[in-house]
C-alpha positions as CSV (number, residue, x, y, z in Angstrom):
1,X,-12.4,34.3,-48.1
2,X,-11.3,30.7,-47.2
3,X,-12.6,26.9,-47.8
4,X,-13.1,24.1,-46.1
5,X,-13.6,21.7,-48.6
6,X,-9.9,21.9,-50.4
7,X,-10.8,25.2,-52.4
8,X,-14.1,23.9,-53.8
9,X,-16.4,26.2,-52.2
10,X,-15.5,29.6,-50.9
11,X,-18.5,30.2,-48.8
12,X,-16.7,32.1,-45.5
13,X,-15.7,35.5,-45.7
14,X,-12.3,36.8,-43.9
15,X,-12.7,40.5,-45.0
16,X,-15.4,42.5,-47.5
17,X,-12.5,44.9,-48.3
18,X,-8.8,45.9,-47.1
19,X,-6.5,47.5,-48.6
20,X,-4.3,45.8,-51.3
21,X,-1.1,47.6,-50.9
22,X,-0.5,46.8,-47.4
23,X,0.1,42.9,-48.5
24,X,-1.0,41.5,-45.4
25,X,-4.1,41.3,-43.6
26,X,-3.7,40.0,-39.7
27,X,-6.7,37.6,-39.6
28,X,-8.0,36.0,-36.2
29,X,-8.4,32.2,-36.8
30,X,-11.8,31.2,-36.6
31,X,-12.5,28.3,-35.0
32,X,-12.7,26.1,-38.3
33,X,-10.6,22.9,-37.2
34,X,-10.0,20.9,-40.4
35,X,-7.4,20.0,-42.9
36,X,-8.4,21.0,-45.9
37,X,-8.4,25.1,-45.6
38,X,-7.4,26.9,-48.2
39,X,-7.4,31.2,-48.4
40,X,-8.7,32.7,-51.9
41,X,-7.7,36.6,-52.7
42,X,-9.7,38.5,-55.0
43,X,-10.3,42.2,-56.1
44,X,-12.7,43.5,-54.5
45,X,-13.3,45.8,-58.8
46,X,-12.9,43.0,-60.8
47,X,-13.6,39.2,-59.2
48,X,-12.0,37.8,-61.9
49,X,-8.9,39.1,-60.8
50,X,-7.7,36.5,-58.0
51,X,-5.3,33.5,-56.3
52,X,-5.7,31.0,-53.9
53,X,-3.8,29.0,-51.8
54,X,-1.5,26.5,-53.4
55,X,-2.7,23.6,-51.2
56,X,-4.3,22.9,-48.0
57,X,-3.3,24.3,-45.1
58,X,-4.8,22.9,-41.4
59,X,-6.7,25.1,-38.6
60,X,-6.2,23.3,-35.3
61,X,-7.5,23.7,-31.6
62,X,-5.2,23.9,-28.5
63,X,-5.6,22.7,-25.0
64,X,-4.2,23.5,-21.8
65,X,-3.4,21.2,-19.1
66,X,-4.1,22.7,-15.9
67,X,-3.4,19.9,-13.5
68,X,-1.7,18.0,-12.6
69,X,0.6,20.7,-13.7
70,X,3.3,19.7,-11.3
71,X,3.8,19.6,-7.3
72,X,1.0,18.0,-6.6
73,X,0.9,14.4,-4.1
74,X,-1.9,12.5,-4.8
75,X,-2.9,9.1,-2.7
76,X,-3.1,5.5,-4.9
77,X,-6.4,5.2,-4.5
78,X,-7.9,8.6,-4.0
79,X,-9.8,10.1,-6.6
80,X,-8.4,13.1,-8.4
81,X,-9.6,16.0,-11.0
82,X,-7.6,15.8,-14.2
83,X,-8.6,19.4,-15.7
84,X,-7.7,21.3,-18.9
85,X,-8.8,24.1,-21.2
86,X,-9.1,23.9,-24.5
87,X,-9.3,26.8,-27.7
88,X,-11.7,25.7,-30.3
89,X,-14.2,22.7,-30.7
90,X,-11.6,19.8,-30.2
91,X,-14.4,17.3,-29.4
92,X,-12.8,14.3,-27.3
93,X,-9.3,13.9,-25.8
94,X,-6.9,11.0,-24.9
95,X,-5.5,11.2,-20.9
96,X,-2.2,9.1,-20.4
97,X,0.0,9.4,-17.8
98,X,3.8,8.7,-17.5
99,X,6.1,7.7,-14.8
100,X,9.7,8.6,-16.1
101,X,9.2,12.3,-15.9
102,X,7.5,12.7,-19.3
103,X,10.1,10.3,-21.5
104,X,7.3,8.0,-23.1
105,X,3.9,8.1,-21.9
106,X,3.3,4.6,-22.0
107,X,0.0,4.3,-19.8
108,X,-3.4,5.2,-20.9
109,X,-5.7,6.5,-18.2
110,X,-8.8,6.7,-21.0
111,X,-8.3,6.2,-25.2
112,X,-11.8,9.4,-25.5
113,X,-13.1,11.2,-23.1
114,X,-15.1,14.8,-24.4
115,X,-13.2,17.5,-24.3
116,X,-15.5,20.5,-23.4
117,X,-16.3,19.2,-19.9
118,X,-12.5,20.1,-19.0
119,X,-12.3,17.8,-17.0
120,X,-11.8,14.3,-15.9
121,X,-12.2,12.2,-12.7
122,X,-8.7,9.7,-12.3
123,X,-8.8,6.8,-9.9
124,X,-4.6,7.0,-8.9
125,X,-3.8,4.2,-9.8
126,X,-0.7,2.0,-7.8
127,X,2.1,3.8,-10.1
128,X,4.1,4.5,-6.9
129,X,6.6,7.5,-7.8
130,X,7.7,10.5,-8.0
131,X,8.1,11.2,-11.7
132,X,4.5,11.3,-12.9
133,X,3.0,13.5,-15.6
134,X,-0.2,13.8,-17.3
135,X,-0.4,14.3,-20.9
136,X,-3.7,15.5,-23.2
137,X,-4.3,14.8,-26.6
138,X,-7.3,15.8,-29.4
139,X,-8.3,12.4,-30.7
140,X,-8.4,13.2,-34.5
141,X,-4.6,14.8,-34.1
142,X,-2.5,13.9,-31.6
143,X,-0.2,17.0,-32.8
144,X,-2.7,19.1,-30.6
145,X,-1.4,18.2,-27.2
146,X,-0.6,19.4,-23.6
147,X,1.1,18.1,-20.8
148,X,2.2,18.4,-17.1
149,X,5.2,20.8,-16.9
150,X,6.3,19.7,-14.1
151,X,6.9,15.8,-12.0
152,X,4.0,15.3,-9.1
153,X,4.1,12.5,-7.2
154,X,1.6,9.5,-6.7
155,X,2.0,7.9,-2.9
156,X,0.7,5.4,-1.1
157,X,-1.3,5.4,1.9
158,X,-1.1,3.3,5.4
159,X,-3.8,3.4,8.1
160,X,-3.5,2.3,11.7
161,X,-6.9,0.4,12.5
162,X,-5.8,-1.3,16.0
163,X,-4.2,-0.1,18.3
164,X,-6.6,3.0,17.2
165,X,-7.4,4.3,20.7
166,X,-9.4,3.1,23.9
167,X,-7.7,-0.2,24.2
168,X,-6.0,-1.4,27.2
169,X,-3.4,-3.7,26.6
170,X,-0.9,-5.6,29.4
171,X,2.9,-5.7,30.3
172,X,3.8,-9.3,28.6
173,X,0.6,-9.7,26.2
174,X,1.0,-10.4,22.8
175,X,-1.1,-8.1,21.0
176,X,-1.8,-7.4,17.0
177,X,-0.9,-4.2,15.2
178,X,-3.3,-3.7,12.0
179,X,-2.9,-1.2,9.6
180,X,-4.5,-1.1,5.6
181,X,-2.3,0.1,3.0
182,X,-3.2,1.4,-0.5
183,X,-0.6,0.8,-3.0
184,X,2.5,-1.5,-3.3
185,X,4.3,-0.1,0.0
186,X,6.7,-2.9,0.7
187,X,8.0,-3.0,4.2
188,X,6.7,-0.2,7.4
189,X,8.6,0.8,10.4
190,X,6.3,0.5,13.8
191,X,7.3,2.9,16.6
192,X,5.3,3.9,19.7
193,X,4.7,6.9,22.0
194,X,4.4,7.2,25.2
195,X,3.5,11.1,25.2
196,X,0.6,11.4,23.5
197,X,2.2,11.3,19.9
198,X,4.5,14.2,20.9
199,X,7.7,11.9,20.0
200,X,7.9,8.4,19.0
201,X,11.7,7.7,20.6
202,X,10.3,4.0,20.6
203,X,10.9,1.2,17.9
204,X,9.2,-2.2,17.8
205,X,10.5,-3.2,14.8
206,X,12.5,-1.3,12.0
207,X,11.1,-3.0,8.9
208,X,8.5,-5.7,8.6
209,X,6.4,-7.0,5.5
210,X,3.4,-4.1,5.0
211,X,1.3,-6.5,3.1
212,X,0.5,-8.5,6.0
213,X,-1.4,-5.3,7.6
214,X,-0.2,-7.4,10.7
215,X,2.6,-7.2,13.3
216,X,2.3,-9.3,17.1
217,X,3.8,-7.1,19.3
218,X,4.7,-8.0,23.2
219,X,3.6,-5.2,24.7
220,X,6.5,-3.6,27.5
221,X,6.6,-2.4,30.4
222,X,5.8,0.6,29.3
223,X,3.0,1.5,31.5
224,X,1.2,4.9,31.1
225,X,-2.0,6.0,29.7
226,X,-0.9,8.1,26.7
227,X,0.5,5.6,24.2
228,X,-0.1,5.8,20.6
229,X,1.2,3.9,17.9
230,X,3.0,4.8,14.6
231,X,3.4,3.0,11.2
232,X,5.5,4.7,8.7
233,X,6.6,3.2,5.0
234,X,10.3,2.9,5.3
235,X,10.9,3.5,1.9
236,X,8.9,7.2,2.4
237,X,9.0,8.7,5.5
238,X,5.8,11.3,5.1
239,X,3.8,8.2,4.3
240,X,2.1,6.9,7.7
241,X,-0.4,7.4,10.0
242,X,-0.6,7.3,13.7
243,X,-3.2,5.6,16.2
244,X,-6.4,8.6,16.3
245,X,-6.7,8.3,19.9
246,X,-4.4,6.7,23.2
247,X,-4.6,3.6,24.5
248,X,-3.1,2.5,27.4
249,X,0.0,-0.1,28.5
250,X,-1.1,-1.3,32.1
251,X,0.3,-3.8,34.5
252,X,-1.0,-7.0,34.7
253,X,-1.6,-9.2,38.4
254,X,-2.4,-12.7,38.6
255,X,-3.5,-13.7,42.5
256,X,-1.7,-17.2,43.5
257,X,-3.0,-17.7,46.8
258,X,-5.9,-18.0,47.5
259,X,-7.6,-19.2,44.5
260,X,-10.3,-21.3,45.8
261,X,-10.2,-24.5,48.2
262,X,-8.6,-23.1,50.6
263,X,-9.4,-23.9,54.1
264,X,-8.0,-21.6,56.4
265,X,-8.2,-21.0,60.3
266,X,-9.0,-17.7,62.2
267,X,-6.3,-15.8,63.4
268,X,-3.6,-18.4,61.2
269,X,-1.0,-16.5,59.8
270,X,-1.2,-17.2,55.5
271,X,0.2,-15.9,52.6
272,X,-1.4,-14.1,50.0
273,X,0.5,-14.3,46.6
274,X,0.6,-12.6,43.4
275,X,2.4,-12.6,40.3
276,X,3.1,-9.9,38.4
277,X,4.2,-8.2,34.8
278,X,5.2,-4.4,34.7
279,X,6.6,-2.3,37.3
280,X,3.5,-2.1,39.5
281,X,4.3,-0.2,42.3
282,X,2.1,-0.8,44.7
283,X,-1.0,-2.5,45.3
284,X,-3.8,-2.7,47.5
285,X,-5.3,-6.1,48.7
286,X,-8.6,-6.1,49.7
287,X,-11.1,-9.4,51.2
288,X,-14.6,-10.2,50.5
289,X,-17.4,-12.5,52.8
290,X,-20.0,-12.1,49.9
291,X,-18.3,-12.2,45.9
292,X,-17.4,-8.4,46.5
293,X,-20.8,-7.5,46.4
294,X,-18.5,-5.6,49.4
295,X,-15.2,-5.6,50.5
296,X,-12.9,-5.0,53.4
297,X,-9.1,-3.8,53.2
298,X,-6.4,-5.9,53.8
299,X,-3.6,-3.8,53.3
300,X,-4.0,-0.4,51.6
């Protein structure tokens, strides 16, 4: 039989009978968590014939950490599934996380959370690294504990809102790059491609401040209509992200001559003048009698 109470009752019963010479009996713990347990032997002939444990012994649960368990990349920010199993009625667990490869575990994610749901929804938190684990604990003993076996990794996360597909931006303009960031990314690299996202062979700058979200680029004379733009985290190259659609890099003309005002005589010989940024080329000029409602050809 065996007690709960430190030996005062006896009231849970192991075994009616087994035999005595064998001196052993394997017993399956029950789940009895406590610290008071004692065992008491008796013969089964003559009940005052018996012995009990000396002292207390203690019956704990276990638990399992299931993930993160190792491998794993999750996104500051993102929300993520902490998950576990656990043997026996432990009834409320203590999550912390650590970001030296399990050394100390110096962060708390909650102080109780209960334990038979198995689970536990974590907001990442901006712990940038690659030396995170997870570590579960019972409450009422912290002796009862599980942890990640393995380092994941917590990274940030970039997103390119402009230039983010559609635009049309001119040879010579100064125009914004925007991206968000989650987490403490310092500095990005900005690149562009002028093949659709195929390569990016193109850098506008090598490292600028990410927290700005903001970068004025003078756009090339790159024309084309299959430009996209890249911004990477220099300090991690698989954290970036890429404009979701092209945008195209166009030429830009500016007509001189005429301009309005002029006053000039049929059959005169005058100049019509342009400027231009990017390598237009060719262009077509064409003349109007009524606001280009319709228009005639100068030159093709």
């Amino acid at each position: 039989e065996y007690s709960t109470d430190g030996g005062t009752t006896y009231p849970n019963q192991i075994v009616a009978a087994t035999s005595a010479a064998t001196g052993v009996y394997a017993w399956t713990v029950p789940d009895a968590i406590g610290s008071q347990l004692r065992v008491k032997i008796t013969d089964v002939g003559n009940a005052s014939v018996s012995d009990a444990s000396e002292a207390n012994f203690t019956i704990k649960g276990a638990l399992a950490l299931t993930a993160p368990n190792g491998g794993e990349i999750w996104a500051v920010g993102s929300s993520q599934n902490i998950t576990w199993n656990r043997t026996g009625s432990v009834a409320n667990v203590k999550l912390e996380y650590s970001t030296n490869g399990g050394t100390s575990y110096a962060n708390t994610i909650i102080e109780s959370t209960s334990a038979s749901t198995g689970t536990y929804p974590w907001s990442i938190p901006d712990a940038i690294g690659n030396q995170l684990r997870v570590r579960l604990s019972d409450t009422t003993n912290p002796t009862v504990e599980d942890a990640s076996d393995a380092n994941f990794t917590i990274r940030g996360s970039l997103r390119v809102s402009a230039p983010n597909g559609g635009e049309q931006w001119g040879v010579g303009t100064s125009q914004n790059i925007t991206w968000v960031r989650n987490g403490s990314i310092a500095t990005v690299k900005l690149e562009y491609s002028t093949d659709g996202g195929t390569t990016y062979p193109n850098t506008i700058t090598a490292s600028t401040d990410a927290a700005t979200g903001s970068y004025p680029w003078p756009i090339p004379d790159a024309i084309n209509s299959t430009t996209k733009v890249r911004v990477t985290s220099t300090a991690d190259s698989e954290v970036y992200d890429v404009s979701d659609v092209n945008f195209k890099i166009v030429g830009v003309l500016n007509l001189v001559a005429p301009n309005g005002g002029e006053d000039w005589g049929v059959n005169t010989a005058q100049n019509v003048t342009r400027t231009m940024s990017g390598s237009i080329s060719n262009v077509r000029l064409d003349y109007s009698t009524n606001g280009f409602t319709t228009s005639s050809p100068i030159i093709a």
